[in-house]
Structures are given as C-alpha cells and as structure tokens.
PDB file with one MODEL, atoms N, CA, C and O in Angstrom:
MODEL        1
ATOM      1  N   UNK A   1      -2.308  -1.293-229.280  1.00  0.00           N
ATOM      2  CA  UNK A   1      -1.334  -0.670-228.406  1.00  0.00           C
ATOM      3  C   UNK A   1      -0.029  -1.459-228.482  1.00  0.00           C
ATOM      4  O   UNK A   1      -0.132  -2.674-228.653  1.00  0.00           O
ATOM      5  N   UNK A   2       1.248  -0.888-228.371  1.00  0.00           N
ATOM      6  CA  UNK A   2       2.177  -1.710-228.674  1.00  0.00           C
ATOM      7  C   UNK A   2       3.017  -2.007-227.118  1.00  0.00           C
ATOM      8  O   UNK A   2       3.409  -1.119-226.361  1.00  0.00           O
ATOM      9  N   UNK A   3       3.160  -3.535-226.894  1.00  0.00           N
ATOM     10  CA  UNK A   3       3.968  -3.808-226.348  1.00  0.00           C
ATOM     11  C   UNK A   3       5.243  -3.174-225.690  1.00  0.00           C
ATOM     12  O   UNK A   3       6.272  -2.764-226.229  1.00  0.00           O
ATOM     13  N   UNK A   4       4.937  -3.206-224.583  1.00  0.00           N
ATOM     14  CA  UNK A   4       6.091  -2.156-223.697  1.00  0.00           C
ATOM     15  C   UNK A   4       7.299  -3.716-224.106  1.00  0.00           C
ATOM     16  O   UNK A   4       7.037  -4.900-224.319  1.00  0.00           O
ATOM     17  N   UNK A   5       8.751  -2.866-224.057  1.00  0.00           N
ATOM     18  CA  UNK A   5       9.478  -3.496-223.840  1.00  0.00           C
ATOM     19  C   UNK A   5      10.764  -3.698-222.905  1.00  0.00           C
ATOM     20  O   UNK A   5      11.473  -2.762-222.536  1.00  0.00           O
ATOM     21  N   UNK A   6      10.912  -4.651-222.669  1.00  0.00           N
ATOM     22  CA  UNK A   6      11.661  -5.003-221.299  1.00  0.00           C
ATOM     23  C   UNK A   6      13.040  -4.821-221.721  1.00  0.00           C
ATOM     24  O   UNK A   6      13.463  -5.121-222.837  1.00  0.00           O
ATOM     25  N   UNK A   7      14.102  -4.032-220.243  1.00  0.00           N
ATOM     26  CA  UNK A   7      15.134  -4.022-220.360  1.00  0.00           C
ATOM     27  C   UNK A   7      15.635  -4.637-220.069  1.00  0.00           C
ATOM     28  O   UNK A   7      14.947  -5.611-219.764  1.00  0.00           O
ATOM     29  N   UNK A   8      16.982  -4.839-219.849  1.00  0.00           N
ATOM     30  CA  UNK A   8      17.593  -6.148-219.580  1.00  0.00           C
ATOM     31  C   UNK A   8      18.634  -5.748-218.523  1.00  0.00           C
ATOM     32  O   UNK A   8      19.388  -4.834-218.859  1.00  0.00           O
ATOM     33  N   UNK A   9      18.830  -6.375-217.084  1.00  0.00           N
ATOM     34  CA  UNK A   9      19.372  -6.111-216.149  1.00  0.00           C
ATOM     35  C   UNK A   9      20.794  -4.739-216.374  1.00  0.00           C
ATOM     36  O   UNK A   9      20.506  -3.622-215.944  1.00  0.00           O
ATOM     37  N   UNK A  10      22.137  -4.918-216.991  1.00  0.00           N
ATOM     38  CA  UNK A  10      22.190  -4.024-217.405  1.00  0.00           C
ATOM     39  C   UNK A  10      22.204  -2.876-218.122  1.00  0.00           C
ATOM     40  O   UNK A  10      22.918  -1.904-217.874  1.00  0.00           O
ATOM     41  N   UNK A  11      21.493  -2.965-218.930  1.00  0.00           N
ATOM     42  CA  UNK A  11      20.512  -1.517-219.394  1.00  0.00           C
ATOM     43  C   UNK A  11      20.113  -0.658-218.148  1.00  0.00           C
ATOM     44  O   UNK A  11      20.469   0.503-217.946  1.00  0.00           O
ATOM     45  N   UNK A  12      19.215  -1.520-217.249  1.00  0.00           N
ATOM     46  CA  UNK A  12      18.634  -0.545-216.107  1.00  0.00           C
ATOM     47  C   UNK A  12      19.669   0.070-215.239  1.00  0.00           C
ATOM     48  O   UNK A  12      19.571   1.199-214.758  1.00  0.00           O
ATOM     49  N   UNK A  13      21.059  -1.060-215.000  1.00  0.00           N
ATOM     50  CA  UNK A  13      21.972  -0.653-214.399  1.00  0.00           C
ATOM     51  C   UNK A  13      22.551   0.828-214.943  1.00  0.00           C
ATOM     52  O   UNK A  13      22.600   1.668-214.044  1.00  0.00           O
ATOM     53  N   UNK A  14      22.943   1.234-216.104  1.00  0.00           N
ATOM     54  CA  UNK A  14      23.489   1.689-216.746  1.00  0.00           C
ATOM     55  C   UNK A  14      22.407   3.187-216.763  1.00  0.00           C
ATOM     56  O   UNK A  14      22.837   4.338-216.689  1.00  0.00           O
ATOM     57  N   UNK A  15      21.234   2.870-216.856  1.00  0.00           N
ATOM     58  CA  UNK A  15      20.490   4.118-217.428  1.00  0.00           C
ATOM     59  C   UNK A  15      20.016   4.844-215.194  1.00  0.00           C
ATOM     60  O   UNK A  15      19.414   5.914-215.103  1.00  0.00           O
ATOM     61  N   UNK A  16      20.286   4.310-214.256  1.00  0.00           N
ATOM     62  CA  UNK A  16      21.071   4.455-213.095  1.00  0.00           C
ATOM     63  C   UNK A  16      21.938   5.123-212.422  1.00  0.00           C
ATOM     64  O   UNK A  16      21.982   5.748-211.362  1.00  0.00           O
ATOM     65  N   UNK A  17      22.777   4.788-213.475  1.00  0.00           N
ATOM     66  CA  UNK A  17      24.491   5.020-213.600  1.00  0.00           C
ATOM     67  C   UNK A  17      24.578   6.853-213.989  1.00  0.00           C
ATOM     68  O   UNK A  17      25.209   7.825-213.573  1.00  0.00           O
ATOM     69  N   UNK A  18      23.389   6.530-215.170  1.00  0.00           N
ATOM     70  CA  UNK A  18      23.264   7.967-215.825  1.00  0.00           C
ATOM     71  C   UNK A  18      22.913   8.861-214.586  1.00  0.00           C
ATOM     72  O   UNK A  18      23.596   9.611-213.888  1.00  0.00           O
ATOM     73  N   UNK A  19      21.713   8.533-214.577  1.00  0.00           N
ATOM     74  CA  UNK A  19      20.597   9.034-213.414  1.00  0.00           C
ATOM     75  C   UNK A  19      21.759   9.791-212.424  1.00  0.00           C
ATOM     76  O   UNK A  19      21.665  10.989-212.157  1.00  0.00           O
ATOM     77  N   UNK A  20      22.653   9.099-212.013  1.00  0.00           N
ATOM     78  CA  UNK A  20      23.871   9.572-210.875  1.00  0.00           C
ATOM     79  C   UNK A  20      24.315  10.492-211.303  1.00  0.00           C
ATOM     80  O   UNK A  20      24.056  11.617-210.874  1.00  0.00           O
ATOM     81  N   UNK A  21      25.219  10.210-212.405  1.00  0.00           N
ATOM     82  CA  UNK A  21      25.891  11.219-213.333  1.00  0.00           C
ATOM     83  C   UNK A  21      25.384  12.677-213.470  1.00  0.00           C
ATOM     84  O   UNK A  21      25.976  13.755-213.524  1.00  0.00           O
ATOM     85  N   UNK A  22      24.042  12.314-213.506  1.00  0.00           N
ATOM     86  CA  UNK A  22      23.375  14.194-213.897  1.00  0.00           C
ATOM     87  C   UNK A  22      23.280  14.674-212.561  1.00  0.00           C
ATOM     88  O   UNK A  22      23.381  15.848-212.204  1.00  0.00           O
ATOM     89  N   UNK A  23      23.085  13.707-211.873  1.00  0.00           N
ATOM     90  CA  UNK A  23      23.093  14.630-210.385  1.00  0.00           C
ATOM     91  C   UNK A  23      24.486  15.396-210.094  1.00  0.00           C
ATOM     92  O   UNK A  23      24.528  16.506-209.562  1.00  0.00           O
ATOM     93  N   UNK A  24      25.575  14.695-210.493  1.00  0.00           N
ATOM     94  CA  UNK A  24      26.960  15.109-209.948  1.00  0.00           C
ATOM     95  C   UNK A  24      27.300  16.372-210.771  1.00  0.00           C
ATOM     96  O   UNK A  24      27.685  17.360-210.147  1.00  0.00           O
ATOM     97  N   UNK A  25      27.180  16.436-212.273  1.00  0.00           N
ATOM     98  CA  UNK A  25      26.256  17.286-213.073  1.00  0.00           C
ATOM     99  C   UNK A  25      25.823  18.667-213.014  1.00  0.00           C
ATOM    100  O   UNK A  25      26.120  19.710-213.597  1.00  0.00           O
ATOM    101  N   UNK A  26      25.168  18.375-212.273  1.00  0.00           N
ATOM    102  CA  UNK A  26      24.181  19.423-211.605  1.00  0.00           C
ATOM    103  C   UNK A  26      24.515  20.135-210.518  1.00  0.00           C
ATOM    104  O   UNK A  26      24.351  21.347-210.375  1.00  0.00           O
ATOM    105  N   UNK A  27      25.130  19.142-209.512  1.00  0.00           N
ATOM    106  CA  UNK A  27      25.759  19.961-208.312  1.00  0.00           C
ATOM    107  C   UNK A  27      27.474  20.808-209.031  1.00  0.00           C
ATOM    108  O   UNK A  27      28.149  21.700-208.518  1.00  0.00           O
ATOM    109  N   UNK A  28      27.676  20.094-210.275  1.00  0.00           N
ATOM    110  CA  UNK A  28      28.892  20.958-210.579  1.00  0.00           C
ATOM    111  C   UNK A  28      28.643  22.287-211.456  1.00  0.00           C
ATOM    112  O   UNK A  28      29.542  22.895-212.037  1.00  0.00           O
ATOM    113  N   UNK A  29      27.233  22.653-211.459  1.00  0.00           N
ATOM    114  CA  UNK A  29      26.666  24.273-212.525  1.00  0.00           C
ATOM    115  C   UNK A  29      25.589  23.710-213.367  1.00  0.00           C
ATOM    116  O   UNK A  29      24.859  24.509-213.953  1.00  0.00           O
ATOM    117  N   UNK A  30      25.398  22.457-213.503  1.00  0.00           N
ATOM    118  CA  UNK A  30      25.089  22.631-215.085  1.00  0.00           C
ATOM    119  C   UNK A  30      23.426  22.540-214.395  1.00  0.00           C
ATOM    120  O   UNK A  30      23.105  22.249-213.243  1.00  0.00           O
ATOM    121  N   UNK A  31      22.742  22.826-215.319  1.00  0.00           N
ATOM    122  CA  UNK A  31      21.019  22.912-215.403  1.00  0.00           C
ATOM    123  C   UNK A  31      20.668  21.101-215.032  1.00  0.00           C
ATOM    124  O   UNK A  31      21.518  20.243-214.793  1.00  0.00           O
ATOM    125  N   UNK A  32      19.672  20.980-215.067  1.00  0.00           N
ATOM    126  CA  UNK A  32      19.388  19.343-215.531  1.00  0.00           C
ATOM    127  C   UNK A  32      19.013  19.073-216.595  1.00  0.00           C
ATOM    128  O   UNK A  32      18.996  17.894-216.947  1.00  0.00           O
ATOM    129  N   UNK A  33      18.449  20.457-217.736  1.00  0.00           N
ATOM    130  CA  UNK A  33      18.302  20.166-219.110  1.00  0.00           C
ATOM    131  C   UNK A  33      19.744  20.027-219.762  1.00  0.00           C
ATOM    132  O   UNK A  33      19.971  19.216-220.660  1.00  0.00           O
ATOM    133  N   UNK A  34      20.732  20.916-219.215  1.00  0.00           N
ATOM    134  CA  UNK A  34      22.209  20.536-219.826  1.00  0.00           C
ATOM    135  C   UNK A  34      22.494  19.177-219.414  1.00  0.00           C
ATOM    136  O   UNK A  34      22.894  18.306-220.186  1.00  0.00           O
ATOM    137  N   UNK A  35      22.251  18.997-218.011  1.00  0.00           N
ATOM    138  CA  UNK A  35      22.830  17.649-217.772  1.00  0.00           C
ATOM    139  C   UNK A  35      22.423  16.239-218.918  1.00  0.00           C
ATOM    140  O   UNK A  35      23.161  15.519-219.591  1.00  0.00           O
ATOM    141  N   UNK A  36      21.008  16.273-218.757  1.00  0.00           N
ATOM    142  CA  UNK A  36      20.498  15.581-219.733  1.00  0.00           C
ATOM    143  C   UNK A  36      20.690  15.678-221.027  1.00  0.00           C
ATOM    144  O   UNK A  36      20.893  14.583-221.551  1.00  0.00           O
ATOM    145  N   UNK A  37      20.704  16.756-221.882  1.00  0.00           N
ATOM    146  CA  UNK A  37      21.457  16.787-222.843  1.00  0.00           C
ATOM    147  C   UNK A  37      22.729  16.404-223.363  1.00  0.00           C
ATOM    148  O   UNK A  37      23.063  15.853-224.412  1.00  0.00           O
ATOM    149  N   UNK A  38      23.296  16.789-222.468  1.00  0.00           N
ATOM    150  CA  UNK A  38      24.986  16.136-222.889  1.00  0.00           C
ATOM    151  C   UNK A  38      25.214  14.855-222.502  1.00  0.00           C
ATOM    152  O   UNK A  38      26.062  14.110-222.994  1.00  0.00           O
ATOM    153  N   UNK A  39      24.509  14.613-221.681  1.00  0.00           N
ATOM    154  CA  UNK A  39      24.852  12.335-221.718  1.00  0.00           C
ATOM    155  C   UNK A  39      23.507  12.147-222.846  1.00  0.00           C
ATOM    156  O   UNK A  39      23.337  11.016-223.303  1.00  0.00           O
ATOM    157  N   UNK A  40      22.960  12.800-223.098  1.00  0.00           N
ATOM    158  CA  UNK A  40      22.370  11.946-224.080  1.00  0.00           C
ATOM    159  C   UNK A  40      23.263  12.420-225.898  1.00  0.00           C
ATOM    160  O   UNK A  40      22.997  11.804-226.930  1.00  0.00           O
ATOM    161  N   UNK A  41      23.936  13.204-225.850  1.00  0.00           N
ATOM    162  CA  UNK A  41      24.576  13.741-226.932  1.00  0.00           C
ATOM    163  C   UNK A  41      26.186  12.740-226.702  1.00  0.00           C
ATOM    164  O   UNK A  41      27.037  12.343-227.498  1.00  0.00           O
ATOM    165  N   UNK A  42      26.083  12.672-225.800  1.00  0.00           N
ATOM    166  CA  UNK A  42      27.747  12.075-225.185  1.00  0.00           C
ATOM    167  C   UNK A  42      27.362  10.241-225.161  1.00  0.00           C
ATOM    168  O   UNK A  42      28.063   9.393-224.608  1.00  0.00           O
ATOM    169  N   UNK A  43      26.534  10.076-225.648  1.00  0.00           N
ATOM    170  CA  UNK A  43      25.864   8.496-224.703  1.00  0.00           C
ATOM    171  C   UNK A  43      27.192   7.737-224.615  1.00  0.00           C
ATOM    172  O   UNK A  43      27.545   7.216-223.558  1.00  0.00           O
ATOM    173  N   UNK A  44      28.100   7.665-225.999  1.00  0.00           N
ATOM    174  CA  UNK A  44      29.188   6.869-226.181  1.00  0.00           C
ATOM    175  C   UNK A  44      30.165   6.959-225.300  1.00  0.00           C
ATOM    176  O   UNK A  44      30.765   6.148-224.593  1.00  0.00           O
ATOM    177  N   UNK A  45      30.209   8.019-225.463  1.00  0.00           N
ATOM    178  CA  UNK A  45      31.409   8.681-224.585  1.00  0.00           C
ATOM    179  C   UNK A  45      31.182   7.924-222.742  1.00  0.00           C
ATOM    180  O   UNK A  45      32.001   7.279-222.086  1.00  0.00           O
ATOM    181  N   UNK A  46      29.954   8.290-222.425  1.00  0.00           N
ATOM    182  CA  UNK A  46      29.514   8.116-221.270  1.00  0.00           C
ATOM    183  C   UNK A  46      29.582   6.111-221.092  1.00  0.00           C
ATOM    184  O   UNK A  46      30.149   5.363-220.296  1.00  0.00           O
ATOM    185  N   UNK A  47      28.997   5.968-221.872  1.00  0.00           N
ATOM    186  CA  UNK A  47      29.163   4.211-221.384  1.00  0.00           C
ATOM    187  C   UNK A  47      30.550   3.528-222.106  1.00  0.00           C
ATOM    188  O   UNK A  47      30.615   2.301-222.188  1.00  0.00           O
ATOM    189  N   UNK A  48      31.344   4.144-222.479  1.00  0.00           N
ATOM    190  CA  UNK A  48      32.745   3.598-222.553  1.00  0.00           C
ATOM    191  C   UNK A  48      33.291   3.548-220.957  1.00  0.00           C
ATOM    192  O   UNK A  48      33.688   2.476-220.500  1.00  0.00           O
ATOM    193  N   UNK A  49      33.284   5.439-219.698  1.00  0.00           N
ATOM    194  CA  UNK A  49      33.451   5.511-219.025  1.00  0.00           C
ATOM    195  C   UNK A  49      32.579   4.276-218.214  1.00  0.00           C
ATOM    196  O   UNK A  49      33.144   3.187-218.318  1.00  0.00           O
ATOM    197  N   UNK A  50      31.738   4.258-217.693  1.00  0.00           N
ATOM    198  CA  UNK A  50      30.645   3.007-217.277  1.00  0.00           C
ATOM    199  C   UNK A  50      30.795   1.823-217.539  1.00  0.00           C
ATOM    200  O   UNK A  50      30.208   0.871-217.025  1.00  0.00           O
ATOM    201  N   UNK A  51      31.847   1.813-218.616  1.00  0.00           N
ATOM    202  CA  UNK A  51      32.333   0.376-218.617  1.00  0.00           C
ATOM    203  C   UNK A  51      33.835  -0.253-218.466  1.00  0.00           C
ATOM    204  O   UNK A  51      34.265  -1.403-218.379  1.00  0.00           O
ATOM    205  N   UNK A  52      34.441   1.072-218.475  1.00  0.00           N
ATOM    206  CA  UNK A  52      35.959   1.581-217.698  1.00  0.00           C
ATOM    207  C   UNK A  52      35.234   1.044-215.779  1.00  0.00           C
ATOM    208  O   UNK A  52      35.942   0.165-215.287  1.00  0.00           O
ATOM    209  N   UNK A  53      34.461   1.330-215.182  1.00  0.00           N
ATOM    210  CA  UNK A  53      33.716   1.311-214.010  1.00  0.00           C
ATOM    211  C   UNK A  53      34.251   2.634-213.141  1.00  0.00           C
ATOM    212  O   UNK A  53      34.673   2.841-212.003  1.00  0.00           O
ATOM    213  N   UNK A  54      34.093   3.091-213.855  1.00  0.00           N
ATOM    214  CA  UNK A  54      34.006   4.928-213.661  1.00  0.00           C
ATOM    215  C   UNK A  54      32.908   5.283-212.173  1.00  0.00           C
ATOM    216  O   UNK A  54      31.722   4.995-212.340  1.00  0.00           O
ATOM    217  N   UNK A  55      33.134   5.620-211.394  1.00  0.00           N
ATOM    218  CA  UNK A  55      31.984   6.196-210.820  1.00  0.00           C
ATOM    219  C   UNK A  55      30.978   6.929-211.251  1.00  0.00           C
ATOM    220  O   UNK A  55      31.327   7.545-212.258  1.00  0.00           O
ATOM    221  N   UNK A  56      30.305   7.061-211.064  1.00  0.00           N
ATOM    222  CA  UNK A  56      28.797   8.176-211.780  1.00  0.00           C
ATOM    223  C   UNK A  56      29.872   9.778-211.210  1.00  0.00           C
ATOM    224  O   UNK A  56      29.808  10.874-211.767  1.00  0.00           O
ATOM    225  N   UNK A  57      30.488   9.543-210.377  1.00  0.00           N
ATOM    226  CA  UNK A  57      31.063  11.229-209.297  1.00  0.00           C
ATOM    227  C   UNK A  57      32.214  11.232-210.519  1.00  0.00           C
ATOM    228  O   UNK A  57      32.146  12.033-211.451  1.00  0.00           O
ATOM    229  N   UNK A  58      33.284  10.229-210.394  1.00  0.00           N
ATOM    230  CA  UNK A  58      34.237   9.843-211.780  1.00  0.00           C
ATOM    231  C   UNK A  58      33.972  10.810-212.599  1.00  0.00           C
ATOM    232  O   UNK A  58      34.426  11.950-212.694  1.00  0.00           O
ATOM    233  N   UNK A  59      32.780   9.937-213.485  1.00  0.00           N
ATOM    234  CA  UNK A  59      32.696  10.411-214.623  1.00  0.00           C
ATOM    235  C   UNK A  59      32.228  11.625-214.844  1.00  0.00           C
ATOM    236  O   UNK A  59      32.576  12.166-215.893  1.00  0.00           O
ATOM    237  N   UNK A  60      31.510  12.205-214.106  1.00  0.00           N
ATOM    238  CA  UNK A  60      30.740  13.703-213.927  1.00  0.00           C
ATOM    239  C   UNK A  60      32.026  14.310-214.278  1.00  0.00           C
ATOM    240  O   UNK A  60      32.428  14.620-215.400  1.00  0.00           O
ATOM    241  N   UNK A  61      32.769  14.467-212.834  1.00  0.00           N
ATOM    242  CA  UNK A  61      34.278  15.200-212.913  1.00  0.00           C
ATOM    243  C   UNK A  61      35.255  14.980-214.912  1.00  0.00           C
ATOM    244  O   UNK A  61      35.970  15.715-215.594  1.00  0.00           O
ATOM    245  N   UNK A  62      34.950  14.234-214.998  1.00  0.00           N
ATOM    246  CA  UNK A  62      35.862  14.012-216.059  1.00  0.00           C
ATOM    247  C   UNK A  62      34.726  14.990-217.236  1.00  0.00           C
ATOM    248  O   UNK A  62      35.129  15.667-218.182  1.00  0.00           O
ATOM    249  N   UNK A  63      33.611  14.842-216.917  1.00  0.00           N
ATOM    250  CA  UNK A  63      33.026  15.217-218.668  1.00  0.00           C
ATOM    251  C   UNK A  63      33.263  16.838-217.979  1.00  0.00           C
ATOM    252  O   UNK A  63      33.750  17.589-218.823  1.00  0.00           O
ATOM    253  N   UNK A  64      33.035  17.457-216.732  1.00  0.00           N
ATOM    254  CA  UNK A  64      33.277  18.982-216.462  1.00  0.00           C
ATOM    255  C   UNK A  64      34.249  19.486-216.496  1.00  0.00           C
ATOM    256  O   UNK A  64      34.334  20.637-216.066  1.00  0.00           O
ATOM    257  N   UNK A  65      35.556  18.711-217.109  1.00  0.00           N
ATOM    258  CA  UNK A  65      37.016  19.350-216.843  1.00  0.00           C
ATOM    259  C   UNK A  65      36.787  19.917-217.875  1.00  0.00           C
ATOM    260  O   UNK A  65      37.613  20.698-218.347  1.00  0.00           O
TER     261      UNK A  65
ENDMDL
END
C-alpha cells in the first residue's frame, strides 16, 4: 500500500482557499461540477490571485466577470 502523503501547512491553506472560492462560485450560477472544474483548469490563474491575497469572495468575483 503506498504511503499517504503529507501536505504542508500552506498547501492545506490554499486547497481551503479553493474550497471558499467554489462556494462564492456557486452562489454566483455556476454548478459545483463547473465550479470545480474551472479552478482546477484555472489552478494558475487561481493561486497567482491567492497569492496577490485575494479573498476566496475576491477572487470568485473576478474569475465571474
């Protein structure tokens, strides 16, 4: 069996961050399979914002304009 592996403080922060994001996401139309799809198609995009210190609400608004 292979070894689970550990994240590292922010990783968890960040994959969080996401977690927020699809909610805001979601309350703005989109499905939660869209939501999830497009930060995972966007990842770059998304943790440039996240590291700008974008809000998760922020960044939602910005990827729905």
């Amino acid at each position: 069996m292979a070894k689970k592996e550990e994240l590292d403080e922010e990783t968890l922060a960040f994959i969080q961050w996401c977690i927020e994001v699809e909610g805001f996401l979601v309350a703005g139309g989109a499905t939660v399979k869209e939501a999830q799809d497009h930060i995972e198609e966007q990842v770059d995009w998304f943790t440039d914002q996240y590291c700008a210190a974008l809000t998760p609400e922020e960044a939602a608004k910005e990827a729905l304009a």
